[in-house]
Backbone as CSV, one residue per row, in Angstrom:
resi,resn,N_x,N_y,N_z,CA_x,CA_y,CA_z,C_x,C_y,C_z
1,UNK,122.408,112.720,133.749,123.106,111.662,133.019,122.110,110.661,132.438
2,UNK,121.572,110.254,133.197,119.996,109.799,132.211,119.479,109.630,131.509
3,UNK,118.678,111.335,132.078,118.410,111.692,130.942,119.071,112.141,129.498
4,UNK,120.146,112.300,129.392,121.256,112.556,128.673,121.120,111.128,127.437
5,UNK,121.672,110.046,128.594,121.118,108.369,128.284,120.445,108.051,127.591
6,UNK,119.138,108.594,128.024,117.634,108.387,127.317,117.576,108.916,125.786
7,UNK,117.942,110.026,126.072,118.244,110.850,124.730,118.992,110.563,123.766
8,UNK,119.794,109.795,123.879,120.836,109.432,122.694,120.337,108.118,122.499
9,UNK,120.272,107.441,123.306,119.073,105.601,123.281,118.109,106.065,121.870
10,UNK,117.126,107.230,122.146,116.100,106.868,121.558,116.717,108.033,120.272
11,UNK,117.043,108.721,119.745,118.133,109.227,119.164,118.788,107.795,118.153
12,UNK,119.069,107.209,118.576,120.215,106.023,117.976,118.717,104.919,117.177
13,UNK,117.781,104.677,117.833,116.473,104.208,117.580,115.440,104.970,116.691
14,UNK,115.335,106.393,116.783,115.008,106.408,115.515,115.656,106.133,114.134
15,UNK,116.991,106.695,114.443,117.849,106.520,113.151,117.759,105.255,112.794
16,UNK,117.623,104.231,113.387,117.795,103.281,113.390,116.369,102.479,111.842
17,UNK,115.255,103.144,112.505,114.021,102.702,112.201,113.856,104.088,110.908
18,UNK,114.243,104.547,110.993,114.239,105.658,109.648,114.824,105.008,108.677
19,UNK,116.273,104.607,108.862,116.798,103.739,107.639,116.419,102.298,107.608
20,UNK,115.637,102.321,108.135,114.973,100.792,108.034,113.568,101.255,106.845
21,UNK,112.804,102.219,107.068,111.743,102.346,106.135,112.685,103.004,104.972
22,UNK,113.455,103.549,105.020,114.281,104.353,103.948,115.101,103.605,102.653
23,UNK,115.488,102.378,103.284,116.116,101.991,102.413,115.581,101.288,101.187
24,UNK,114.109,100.461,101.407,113.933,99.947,100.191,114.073,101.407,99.026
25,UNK,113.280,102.740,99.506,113.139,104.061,98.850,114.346,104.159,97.860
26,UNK,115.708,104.075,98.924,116.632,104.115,98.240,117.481,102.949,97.126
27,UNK,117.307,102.155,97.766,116.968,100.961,96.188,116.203,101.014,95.380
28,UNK,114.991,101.937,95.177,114.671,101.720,94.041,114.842,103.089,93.532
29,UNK,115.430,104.239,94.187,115.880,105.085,93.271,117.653,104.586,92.763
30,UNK,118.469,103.985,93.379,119.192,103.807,92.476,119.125,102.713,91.924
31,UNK,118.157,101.719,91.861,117.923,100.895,90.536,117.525,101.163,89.159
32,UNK,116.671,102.639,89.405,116.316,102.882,88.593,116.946,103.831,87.484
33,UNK,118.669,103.672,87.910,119.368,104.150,86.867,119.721,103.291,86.028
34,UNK,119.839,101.985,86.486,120.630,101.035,86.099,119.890,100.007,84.768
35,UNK,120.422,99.714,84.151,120.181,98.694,82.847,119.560,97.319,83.230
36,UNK,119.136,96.779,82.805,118.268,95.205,83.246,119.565,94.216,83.777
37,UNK,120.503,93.976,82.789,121.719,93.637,83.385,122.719,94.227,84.505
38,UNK,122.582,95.404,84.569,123.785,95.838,85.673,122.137,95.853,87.376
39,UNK,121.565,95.526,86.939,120.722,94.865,88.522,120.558,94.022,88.186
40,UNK,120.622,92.893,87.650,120.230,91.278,87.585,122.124,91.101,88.415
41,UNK,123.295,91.793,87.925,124.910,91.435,88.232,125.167,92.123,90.134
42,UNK,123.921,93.169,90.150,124.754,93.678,91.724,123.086,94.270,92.053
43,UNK,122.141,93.896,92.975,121.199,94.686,93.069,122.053,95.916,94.187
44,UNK,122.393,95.986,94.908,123.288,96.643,96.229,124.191,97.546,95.355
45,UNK,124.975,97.360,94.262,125.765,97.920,94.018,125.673,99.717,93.318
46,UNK,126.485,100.423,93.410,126.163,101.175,92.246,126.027,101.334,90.770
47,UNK,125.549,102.144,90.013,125.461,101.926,88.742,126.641,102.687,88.303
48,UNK,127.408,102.058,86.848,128.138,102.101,86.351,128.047,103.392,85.711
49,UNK,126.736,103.802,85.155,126.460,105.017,84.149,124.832,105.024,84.937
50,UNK,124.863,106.375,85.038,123.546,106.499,85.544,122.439,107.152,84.129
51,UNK,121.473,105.904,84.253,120.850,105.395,82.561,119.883,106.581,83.069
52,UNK,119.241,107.942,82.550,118.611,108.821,82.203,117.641,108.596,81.624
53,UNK,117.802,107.796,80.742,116.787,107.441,79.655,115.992,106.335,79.852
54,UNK,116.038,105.773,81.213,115.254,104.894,81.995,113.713,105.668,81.742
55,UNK,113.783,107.062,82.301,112.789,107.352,82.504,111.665,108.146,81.755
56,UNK,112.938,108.524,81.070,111.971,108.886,79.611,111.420,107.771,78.967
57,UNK,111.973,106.482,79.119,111.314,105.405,78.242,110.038,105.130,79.229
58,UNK,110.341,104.984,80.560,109.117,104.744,81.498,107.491,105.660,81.205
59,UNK,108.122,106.813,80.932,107.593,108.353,81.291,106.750,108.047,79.525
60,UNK,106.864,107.577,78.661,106.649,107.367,77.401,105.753,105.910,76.862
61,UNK,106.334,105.123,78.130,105.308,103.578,77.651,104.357,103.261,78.729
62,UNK,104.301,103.831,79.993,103.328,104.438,80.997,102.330,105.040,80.118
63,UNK,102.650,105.940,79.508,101.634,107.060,79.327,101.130,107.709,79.863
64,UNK,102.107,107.865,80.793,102.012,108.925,82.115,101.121,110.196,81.653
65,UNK,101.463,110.910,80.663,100.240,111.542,80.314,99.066,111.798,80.810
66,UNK,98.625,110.865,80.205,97.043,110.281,79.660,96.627,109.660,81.297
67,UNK,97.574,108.477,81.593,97.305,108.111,82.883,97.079,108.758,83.922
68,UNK,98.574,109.540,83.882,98.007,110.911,85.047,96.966,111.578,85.270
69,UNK,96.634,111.884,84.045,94.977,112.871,83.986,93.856,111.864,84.310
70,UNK,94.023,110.797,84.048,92.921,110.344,84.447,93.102,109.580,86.063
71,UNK,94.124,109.621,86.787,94.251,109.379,87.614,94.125,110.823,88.606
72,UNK,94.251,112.206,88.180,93.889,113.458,88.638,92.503,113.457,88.513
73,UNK,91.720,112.975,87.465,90.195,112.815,87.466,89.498,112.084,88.722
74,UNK,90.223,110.828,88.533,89.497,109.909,89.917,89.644,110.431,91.369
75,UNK,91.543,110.693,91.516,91.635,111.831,93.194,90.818,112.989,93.571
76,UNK,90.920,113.741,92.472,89.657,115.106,92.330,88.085,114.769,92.961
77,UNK,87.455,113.911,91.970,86.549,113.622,92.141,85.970,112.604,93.377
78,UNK,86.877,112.061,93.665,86.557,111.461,95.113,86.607,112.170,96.246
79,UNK,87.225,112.838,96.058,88.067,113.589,97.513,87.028,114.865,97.583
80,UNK,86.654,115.282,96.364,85.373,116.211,96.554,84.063,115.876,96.869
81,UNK,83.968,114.785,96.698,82.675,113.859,97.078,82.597,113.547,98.568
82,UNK,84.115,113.127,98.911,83.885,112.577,100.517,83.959,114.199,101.138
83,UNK,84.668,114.679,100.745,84.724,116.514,102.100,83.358,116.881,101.482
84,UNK,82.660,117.221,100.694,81.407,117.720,100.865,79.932,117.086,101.297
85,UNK,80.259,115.535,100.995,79.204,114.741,101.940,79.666,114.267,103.191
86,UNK,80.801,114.384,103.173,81.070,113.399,104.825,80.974,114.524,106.010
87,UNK,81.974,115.809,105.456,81.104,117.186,105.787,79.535,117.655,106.665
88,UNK,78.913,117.815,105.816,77.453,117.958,106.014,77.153,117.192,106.513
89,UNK,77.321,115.653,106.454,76.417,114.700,107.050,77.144,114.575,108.671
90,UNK,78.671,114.544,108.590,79.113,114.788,110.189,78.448,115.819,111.320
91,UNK,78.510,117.052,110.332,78.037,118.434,110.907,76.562,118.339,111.482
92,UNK,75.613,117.706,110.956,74.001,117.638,110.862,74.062,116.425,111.896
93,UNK,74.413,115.421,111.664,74.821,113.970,112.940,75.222,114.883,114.449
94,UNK,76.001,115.528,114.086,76.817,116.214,115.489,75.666,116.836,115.930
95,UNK,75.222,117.694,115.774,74.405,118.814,116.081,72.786,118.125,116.423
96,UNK,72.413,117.104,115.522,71.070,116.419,115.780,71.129,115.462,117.197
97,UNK,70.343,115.316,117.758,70.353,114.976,119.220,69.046,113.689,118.927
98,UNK,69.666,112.547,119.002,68.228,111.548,119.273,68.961,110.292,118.728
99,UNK,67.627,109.167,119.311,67.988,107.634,118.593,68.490,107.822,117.149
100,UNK,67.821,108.487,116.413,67.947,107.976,114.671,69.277,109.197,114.420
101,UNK,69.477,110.169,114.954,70.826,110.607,114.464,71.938,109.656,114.961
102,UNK,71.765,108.990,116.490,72.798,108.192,116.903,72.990,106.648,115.479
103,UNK,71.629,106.258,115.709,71.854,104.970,114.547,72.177,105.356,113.137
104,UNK,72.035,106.255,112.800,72.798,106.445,111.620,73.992,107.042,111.247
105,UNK,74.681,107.256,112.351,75.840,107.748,112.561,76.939,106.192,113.070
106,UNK,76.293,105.344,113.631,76.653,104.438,114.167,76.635,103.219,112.802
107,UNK,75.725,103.367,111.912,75.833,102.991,110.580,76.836,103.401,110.013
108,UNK,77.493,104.458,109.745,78.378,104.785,108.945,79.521,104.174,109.599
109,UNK,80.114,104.086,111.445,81.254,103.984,111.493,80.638,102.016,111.503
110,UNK,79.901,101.742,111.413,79.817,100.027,111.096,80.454,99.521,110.032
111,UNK,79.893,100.613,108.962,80.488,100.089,107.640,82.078,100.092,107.102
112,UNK,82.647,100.999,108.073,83.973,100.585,108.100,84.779,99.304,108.659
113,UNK,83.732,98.247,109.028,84.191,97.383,109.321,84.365,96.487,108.493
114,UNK,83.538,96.124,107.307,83.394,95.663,106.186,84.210,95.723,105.588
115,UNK,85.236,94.465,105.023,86.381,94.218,104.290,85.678,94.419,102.911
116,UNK,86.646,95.528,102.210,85.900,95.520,100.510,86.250,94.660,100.199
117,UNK,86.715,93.226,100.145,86.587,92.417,99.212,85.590,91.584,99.188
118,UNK,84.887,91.565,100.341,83.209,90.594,100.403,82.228,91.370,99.673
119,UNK,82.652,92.905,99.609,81.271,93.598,98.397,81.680,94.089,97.132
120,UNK,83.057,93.955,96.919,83.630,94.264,95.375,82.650,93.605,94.352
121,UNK,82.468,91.921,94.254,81.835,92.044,92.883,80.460,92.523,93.225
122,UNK,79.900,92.735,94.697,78.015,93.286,93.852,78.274,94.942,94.545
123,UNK,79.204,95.539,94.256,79.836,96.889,93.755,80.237,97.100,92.570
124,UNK,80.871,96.496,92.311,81.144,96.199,90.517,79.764,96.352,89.638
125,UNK,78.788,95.162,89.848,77.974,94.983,89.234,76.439,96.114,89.599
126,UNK,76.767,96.733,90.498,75.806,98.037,90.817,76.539,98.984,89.922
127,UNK,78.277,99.420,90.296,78.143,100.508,89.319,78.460,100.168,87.854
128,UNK,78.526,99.214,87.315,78.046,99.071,85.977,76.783,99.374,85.453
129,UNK,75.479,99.181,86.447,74.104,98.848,86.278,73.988,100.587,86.034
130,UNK,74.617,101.436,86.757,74.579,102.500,87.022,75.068,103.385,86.190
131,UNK,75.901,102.763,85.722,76.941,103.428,84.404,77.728,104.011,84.349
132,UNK,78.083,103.486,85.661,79.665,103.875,86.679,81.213,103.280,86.072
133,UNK,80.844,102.636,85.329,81.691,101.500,85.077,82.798,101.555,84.114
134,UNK,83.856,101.769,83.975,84.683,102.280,82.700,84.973,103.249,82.135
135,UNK,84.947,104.540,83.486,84.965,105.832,83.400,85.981,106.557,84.841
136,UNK,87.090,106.993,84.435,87.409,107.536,85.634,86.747,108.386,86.386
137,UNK,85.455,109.050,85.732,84.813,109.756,86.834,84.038,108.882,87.255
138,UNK,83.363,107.914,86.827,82.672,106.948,87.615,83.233,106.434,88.506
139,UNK,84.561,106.022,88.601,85.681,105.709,89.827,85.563,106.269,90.552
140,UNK,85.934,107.359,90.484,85.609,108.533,91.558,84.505,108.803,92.269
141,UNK,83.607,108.494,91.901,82.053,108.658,92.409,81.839,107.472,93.642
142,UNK,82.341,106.228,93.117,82.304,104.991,93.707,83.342,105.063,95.006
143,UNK,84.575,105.780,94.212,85.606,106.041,95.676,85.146,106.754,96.686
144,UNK,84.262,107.878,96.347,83.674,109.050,97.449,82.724,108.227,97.755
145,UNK,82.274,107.067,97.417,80.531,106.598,98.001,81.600,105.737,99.118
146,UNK,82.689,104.860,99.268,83.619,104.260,99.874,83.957,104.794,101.380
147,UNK,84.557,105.884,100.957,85.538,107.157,101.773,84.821,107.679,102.254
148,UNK,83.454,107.922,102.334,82.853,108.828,103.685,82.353,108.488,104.972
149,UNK,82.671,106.991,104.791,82.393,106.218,106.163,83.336,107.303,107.450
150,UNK,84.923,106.942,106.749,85.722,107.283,107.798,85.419,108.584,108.074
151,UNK,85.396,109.155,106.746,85.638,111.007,106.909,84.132,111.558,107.924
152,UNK,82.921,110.588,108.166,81.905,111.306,108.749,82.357,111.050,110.276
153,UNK,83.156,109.908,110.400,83.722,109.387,111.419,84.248,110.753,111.946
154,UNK,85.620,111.339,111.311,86.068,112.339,111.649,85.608,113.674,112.091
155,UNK,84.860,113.943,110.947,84.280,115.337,111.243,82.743,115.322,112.001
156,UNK,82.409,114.459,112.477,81.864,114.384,113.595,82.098,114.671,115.082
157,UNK,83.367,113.895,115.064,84.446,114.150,116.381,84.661,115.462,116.218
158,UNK,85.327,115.871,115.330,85.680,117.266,115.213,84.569,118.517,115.260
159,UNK,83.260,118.365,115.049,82.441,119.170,114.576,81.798,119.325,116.416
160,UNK,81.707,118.508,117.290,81.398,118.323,118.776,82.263,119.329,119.595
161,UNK,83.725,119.863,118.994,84.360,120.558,119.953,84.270,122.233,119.550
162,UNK,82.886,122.054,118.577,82.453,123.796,118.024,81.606,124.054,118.900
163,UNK,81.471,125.079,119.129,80.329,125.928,120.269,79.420,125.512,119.548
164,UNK,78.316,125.403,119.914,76.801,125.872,119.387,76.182,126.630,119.366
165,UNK,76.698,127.799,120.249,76.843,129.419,120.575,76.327,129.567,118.834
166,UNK,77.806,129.606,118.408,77.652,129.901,116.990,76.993,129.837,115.954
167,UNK,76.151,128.724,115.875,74.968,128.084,115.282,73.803,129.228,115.806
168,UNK,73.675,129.117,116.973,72.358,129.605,117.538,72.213,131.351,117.028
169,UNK,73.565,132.017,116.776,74.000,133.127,116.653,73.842,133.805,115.185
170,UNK,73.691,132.562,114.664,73.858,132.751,112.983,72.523,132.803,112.331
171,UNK,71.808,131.792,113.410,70.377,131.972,112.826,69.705,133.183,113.708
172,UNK,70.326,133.842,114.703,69.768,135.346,115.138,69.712,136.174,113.819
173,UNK,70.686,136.080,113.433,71.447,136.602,111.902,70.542,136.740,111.178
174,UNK,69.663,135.940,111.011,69.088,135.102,109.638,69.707,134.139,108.833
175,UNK,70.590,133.710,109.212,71.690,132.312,108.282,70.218,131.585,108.290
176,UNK,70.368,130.924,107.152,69.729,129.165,107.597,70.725,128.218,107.611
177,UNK,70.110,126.952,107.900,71.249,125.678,108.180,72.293,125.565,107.675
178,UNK,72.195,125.550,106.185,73.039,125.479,104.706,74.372,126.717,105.176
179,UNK,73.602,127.903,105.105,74.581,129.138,104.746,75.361,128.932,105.978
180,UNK,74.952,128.670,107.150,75.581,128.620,108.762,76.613,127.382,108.585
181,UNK,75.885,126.631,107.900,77.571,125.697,107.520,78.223,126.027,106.665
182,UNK,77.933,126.127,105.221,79.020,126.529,104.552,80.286,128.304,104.607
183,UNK,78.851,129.367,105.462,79.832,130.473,106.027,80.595,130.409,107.243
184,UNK,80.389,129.728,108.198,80.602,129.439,109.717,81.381,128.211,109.598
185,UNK,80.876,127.301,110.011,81.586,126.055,110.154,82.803,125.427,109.295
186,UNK,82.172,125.259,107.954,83.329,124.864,107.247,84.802,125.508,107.585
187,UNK,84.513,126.860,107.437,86.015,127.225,107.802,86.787,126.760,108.557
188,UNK,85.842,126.303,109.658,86.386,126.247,111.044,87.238,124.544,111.138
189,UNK,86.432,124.115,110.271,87.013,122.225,110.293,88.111,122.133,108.704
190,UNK,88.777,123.079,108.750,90.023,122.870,107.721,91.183,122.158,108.287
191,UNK,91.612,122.016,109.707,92.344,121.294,109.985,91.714,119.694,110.050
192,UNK,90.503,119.036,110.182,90.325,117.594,109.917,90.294,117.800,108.452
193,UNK,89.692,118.712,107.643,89.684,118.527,106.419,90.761,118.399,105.172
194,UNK,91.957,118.873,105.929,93.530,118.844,105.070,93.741,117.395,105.326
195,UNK,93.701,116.787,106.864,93.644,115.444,107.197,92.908,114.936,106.179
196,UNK,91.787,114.619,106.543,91.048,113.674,105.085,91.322,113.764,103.630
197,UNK,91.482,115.122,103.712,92.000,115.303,101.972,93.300,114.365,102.005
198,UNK,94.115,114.536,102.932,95.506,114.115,102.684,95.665,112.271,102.909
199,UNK,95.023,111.744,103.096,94.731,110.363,103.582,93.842,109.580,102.406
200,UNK,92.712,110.067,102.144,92.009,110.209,100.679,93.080,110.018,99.681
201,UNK,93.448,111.551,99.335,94.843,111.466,98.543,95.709,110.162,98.018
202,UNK,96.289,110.109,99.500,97.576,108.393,99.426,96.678,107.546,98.897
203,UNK,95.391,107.301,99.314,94.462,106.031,99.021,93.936,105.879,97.597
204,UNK,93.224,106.844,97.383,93.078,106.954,95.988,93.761,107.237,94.573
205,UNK,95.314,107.545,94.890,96.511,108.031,94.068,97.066,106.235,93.765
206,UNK,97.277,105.477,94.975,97.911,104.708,94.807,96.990,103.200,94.632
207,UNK,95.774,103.633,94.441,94.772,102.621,94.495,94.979,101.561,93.708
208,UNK,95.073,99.918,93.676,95.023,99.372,92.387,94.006,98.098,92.401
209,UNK,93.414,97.738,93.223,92.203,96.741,93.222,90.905,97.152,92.570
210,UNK,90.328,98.443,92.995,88.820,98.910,92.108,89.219,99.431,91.389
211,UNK,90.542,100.109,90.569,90.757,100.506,88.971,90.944,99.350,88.451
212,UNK,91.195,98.004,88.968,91.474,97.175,88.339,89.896,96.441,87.702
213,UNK,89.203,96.361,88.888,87.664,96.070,88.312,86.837,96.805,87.720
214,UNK,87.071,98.172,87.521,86.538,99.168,87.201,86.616,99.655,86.047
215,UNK,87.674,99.568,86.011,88.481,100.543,84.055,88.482,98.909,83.350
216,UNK,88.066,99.106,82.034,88.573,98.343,81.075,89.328,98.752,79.687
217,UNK,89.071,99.965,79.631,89.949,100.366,78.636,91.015,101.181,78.759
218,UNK,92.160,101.049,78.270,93.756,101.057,78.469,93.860,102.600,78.519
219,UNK,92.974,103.337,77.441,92.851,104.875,77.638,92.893,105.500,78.970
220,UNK,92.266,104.614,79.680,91.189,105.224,80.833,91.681,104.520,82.208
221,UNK,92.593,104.333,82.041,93.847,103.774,82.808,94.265,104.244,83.627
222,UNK,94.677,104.472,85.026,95.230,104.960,86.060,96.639,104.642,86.020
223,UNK,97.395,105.464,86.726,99.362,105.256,86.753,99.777,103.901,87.324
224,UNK,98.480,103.429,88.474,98.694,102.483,88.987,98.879,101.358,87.958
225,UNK,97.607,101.238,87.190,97.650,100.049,85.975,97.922,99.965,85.014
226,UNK,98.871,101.042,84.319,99.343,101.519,83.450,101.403,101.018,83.736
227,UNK,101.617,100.870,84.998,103.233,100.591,85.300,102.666,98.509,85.359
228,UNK,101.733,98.468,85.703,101.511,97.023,86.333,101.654,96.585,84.613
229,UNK,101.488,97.016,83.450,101.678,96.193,82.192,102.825,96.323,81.973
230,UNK,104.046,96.564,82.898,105.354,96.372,82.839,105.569,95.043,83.334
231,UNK,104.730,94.541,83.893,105.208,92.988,84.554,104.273,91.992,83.561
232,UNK,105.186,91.393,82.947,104.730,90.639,81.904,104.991,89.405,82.007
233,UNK,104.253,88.282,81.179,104.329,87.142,81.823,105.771,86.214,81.906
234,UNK,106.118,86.473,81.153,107.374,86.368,80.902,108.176,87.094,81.589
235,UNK,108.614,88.052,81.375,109.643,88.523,81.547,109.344,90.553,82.285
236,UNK,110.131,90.947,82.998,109.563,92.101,83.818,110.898,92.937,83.810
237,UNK,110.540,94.214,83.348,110.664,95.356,83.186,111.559,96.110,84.180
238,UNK,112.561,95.787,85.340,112.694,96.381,86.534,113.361,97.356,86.498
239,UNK,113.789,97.991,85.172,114.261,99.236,85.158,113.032,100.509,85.100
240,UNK,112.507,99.958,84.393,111.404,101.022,83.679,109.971,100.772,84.830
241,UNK,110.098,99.930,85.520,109.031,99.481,86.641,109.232,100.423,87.310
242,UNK,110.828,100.860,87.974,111.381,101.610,89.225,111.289,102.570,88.606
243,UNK,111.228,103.382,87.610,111.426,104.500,87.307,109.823,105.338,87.372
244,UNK,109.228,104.452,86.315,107.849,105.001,86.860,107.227,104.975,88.119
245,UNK,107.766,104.180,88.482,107.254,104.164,90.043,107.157,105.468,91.131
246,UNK,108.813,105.453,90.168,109.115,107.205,91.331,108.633,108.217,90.419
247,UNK,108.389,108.160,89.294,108.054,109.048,88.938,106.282,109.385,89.291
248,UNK,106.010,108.560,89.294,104.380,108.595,89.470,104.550,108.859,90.827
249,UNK,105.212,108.643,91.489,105.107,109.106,93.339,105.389,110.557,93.642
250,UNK,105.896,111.211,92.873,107.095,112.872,92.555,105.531,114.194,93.599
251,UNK,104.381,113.708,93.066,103.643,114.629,92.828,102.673,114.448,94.264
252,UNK,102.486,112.972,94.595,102.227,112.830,95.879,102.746,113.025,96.832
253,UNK,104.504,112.476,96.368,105.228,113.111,97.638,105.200,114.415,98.020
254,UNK,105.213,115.452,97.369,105.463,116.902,97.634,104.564,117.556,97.656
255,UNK,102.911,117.156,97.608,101.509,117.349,98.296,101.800,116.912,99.510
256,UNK,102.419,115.952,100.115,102.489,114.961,101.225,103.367,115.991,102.217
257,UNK,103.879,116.388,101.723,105.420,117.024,102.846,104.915,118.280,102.610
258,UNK,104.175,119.096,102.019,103.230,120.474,102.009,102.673,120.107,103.058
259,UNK,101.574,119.154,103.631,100.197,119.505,104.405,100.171,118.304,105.455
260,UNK,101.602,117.601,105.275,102.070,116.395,106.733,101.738,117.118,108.196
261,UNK,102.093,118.123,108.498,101.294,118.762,109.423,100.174,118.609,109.816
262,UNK,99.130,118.471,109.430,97.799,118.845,109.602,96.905,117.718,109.432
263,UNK,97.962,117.136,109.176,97.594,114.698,109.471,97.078,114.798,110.779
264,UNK,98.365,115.234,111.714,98.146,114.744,113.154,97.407,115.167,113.866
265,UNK,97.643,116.669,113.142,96.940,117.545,113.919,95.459,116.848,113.769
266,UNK,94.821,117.213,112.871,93.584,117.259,112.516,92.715,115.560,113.302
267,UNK,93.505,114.637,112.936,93.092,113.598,113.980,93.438,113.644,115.167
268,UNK,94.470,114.243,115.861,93.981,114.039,117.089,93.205,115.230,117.910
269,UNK,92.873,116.279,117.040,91.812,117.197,117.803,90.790,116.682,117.221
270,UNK,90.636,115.962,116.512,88.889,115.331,116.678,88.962,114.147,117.177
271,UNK,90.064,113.122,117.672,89.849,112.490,118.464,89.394,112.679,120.152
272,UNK,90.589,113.976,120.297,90.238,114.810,121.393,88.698,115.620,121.600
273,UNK,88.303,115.913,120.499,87.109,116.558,120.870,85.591,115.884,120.906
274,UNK,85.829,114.435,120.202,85.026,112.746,120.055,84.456,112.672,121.442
């Protein structure tokens, strides 16, 4: 009976806390049928005619397009930057034994302590110097120089619960270092690596502080700062705001609910193996 108890208690508590994160979701998908006037008269209410053409107008003064691609430029390119350096440098940290592999491993998880907003402008002004600056692949470069703090974090932990058997086995072989990681190992750390990809992902998809210092031209625009010129000084957009909103989310969400699995997993067997 209890347990029975227990079960429906916490049962009644998630539901509870599900439609608690759920609902703004669902306000702004059905706001985003609605006309500027029929949500200024009932935000709660339903819409009278469900407006379609919300989102084609969104989908059209976004420039979702153009934005998208260059917002696929910056995720791409970061996310390949942090799994192939945070990668190697975890793998080589793990495996190296001494003071200077410990302190420089202990460097990387330091620098995650560092709030980016105390090094944004002399980040800014390095990758300008650099010629980083006003280029979504330069974004990207700057995001992967960002993002490998955590990710060496990870695959460090994770890279400690591999035999060394295997290593030692590969160079019986003839592997060298290189080939023994990229034929051997890598395979083996795809579950932290869907994790980081997938965390990366949310971060850099929905980013809007360093595209904001970063991009200056409207071309070269991310989805993020491309919906934000819907809020105008005057007067704001909240049909065509909500619409792009979800629409720009469509493509993350359903990467997200593909490889949600392998979140938990992947951190807590390298927490476990840390």
């Amino acid at each position: 009976m209890n347990r029975r108890l227990y079960s429906v208690s916490t049962l009644v508590v998630l539901i509870v806390v599900a439609c608690f994160f759920l609902f703004p979701i669902y306000m702004a998908i059905l706001n985003s049928f609605k006309t500027q006037g029929e949500m200024y008269a009932s935000v709660l209410g339903l819409p009278t005619k469900f407006h379609f053409e919300n989102y084609v107008q969104a989908f059209k003064k976004a420039n979702m397009l153009e934005s998208g691609l260059n917002t696929v430029v910056v995720t791409v390119t970061g996310i390949c930057g942090i799994v192939l350096c945070s990668s190697l440098a975890g793998y080589k940290l793990s495996r190296t034994r001494g003071a200077l592999s410990n302190a420089i491993f202990m460097l990387f998880v330091s620098s995650m302590l560092i709030p980016f907003q105390t090094i944004m402008v002399t980040l800014t002004k390095m990758a300008k110097n650099l010629g980083l600056q006003g280029t979504p692949f330069g974004l990207g470069i700057v995001c992967a120089g960002l993002g490998v703090s955590m990710a060496v974090f990870l695959y460090h932990g994770f890279v400690k619960g591999i035999p060394r058997e295997l290593d030692e086995s590969a160079k019986i072989d003839g592997c060298g270092e290189v080939k023994t990681f990229f034929s051997i190992i890598l395979p083996l750390l795809l579950p932290i690596t869907f994790t980081i990809v997938i965390l990366n992902l949310l971060w850099l998809w929905n980013d809007f502080l360093l595209p904001v210092l970063m991009l200056t031209d409207f071309h070269k625009y991310t989805l993020v700062l491309t919906i934000n010129m819907f809020f105008g000084k005057y007067s704001r957009e909240w049909s065509l705001i909500l619409a792009s909103l979800i629409l720009s989310s469509i493509p993350i969400v359903i990467i997200f609910a593909i490889f949600q699995r392998w979140i938990i997993q992947g951190i807590t067997e390298g927490a476990v193996k840390g």
